[in-house]
C-alpha positions in Angstrom: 15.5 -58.0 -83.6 18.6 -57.2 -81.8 19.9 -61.0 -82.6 19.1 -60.2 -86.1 20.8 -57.1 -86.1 24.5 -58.3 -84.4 24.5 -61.8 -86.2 27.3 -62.0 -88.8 27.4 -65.9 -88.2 24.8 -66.7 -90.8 23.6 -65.9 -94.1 21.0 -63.6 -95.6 17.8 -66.1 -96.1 18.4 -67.4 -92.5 18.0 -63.8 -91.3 15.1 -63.5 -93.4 13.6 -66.6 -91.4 14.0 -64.8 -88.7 12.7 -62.2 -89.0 9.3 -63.7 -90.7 9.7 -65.7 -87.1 9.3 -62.5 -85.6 6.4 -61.0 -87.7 4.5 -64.4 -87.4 4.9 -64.5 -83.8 3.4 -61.3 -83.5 0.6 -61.6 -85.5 -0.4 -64.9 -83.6 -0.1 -63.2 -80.1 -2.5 -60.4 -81.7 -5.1 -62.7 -82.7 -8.7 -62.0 -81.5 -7.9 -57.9 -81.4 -9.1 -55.0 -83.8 -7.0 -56.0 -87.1 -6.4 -52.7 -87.8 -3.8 -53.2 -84.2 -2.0 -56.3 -86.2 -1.8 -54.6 -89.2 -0.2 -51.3 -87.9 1.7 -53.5 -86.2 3.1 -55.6 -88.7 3.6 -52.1 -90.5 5.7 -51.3 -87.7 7.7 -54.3 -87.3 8.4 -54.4 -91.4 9.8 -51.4 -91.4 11.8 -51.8 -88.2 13.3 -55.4 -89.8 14.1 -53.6 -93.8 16.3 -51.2 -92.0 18.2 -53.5 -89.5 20.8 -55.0 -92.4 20.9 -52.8 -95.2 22.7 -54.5 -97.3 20.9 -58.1 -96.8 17.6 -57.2 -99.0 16.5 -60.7 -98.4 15.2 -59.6 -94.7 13.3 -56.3 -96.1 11.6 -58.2 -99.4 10.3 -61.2 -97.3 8.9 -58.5 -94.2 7.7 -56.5 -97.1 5.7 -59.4 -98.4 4.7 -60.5 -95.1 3.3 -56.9 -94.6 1.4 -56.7 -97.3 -0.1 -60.1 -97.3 -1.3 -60.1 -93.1 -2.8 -56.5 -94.4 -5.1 -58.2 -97.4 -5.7 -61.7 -94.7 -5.3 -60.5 -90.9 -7.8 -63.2 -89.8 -5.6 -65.7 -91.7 -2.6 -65.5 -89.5 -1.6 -69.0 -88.7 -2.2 -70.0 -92.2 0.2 -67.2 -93.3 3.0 -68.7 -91.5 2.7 -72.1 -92.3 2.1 -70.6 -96.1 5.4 -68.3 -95.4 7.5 -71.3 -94.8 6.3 -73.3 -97.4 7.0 -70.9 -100.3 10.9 -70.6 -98.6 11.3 -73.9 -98.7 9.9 -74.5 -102.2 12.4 -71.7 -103.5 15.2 -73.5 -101.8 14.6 -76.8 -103.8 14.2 -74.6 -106.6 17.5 -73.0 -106.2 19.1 -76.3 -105.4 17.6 -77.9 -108.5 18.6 -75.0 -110.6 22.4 -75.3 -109.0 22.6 -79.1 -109.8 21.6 -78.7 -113.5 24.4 -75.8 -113.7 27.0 -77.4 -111.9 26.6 -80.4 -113.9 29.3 -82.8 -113.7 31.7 -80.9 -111.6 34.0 -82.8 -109.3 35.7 -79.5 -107.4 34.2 -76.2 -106.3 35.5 -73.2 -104.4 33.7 -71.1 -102.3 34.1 -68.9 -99.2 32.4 -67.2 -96.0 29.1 -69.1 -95.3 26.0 -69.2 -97.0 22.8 -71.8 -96.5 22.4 -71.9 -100.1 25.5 -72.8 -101.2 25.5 -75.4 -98.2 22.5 -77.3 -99.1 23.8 -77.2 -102.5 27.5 -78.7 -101.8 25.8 -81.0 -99.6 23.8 -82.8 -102.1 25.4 -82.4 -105.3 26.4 -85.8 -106.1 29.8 -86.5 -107.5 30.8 -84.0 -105.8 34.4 -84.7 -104.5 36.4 -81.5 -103.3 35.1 -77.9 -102.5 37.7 -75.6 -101.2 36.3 -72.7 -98.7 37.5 -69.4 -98.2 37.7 -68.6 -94.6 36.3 -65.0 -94.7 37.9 -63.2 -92.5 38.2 -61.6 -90.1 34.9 -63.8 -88.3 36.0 -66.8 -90.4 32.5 -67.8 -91.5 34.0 -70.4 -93.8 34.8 -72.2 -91.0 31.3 -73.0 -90.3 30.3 -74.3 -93.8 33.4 -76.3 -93.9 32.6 -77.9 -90.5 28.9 -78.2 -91.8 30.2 -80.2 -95.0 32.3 -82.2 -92.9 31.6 -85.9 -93.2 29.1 -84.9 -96.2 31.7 -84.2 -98.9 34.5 -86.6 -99.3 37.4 -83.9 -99.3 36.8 -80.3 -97.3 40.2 -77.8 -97.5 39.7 -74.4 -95.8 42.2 -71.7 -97.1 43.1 -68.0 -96.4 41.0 -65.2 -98.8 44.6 -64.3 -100.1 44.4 -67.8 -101.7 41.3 -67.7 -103.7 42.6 -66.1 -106.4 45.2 -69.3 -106.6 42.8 -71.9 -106.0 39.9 -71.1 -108.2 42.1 -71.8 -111.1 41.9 -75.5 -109.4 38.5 -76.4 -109.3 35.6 -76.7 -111.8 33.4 -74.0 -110.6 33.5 -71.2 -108.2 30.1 -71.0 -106.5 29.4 -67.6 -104.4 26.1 -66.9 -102.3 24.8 -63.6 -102.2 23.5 -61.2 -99.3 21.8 -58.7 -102.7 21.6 -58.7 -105.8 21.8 -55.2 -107.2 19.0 -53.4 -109.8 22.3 -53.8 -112.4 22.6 -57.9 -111.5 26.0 -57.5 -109.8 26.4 -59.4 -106.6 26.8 -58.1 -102.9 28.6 -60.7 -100.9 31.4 -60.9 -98.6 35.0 -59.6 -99.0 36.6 -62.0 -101.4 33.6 -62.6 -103.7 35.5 -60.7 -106.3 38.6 -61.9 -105.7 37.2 -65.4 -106.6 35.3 -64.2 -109.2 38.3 -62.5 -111.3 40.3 -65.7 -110.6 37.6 -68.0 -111.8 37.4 -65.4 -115.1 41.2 -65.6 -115.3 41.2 -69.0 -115.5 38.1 -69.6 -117.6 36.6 -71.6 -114.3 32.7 -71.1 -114.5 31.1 -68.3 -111.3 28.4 -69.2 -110.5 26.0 -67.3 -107.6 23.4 -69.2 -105.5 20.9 -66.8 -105.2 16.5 -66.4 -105.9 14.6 -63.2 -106.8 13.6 -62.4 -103.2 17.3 -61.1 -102.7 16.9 -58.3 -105.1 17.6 -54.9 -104.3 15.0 -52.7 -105.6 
């Protein structure tokens, strides 16, 4: 938990694995007990994991669901995890197709800081031949998507968050990731997100956020 807690390397769903890594594991070492023990204890766990980053709701909804699911199935708790990773991964293609149909023919993209979504996106949309990263400072997570498309996008440029107001009148679209989504549909995301976002609008660039219902805030 403490690992989940101090990491500001990666992004909200990865957290969210995570922590369902943690509730799993915990469930399968309590195998064979009372299941009233693995359910308080899942209780326990889920509420200890909603409150570690606040602002990522990604990490609370998925130990919410986990919670509630292990309480209706204790006996079923190795088919819950492989069940658990399924329905992530499924919502990932999901996203992916969904970003692919909206990004359409687009040849440039900005975006900054790091996010898995937006990664796996960049990574395979094809025709894809610039995306500019804002470096998100001041732990430079951009750097880390921008050596992670390295070699799979045929032009990478890393720039200072001062620029992104300047460069996202230079692209096609400006995709963002998100660690929330609010109960009014605004975004929370790193510092910069709106600075992109108010260039993009400036310029009449399409803003686009990579993001799935499980990162709602309720």
């Amino acid at each position: 938990m403490l690992a989940i807690r101090e990491d500001r390397a990666r992004g909200a769903n990865q957290l969210a694995g995570d922590a369902l890594a943690v509730l799993g594991a915990a469930a399968l070492a309590s195998r064979g007990r009372d299941p009233a023990v693995m359910v308080a204890q899942a209780h326990c766990l889920a509420g200890r994991l909603m409150t570690l980053r606040p602002s990522m709701a990604a990490i609370g909804n998925w130990s919410l669901l986990w919670w509630q699911e292990i309480s209706a199935r204790p006996e079923a708790a190795a088919l819950l995890v492989t069940e658990f990773e399924e329905r992530r991964r499924a919502i990932a293609a999901a996203l992916t197709d969904s970003a692919f149909e909206a990004l359409g023919t687009a040849r440039s993209v900005l975006t900054l800081s790091y996010s898995s979504s937006v990664e796996n996106i960049l990574a395979r949309t094809g025709g894809l031949e610039r995306v500019v990263i804002g470096e998100a400072r001041p732990r430079l997570e951009g750097r880390h998507l921008a050596e992670a498309l390295h070699g799979r996008v045929p032009r990478v440029e890393l720039i200072t968050d001062a620029q992104l107001v300047h460069f996202a009148a230079q692209v096609d679209h400006v995709l963002l990731g998100a660690d929330s989504i609010c109960a009014d549909f605004t975004a929370v995301n790193k510092v910069g997100s709106l600075a992109a976002a108010l260039g993009a609008e400036a310029a009449g660039v399409p803003c686009l956020i990579a993001t799935d219902s499980h990162k709602l805030d309720p």
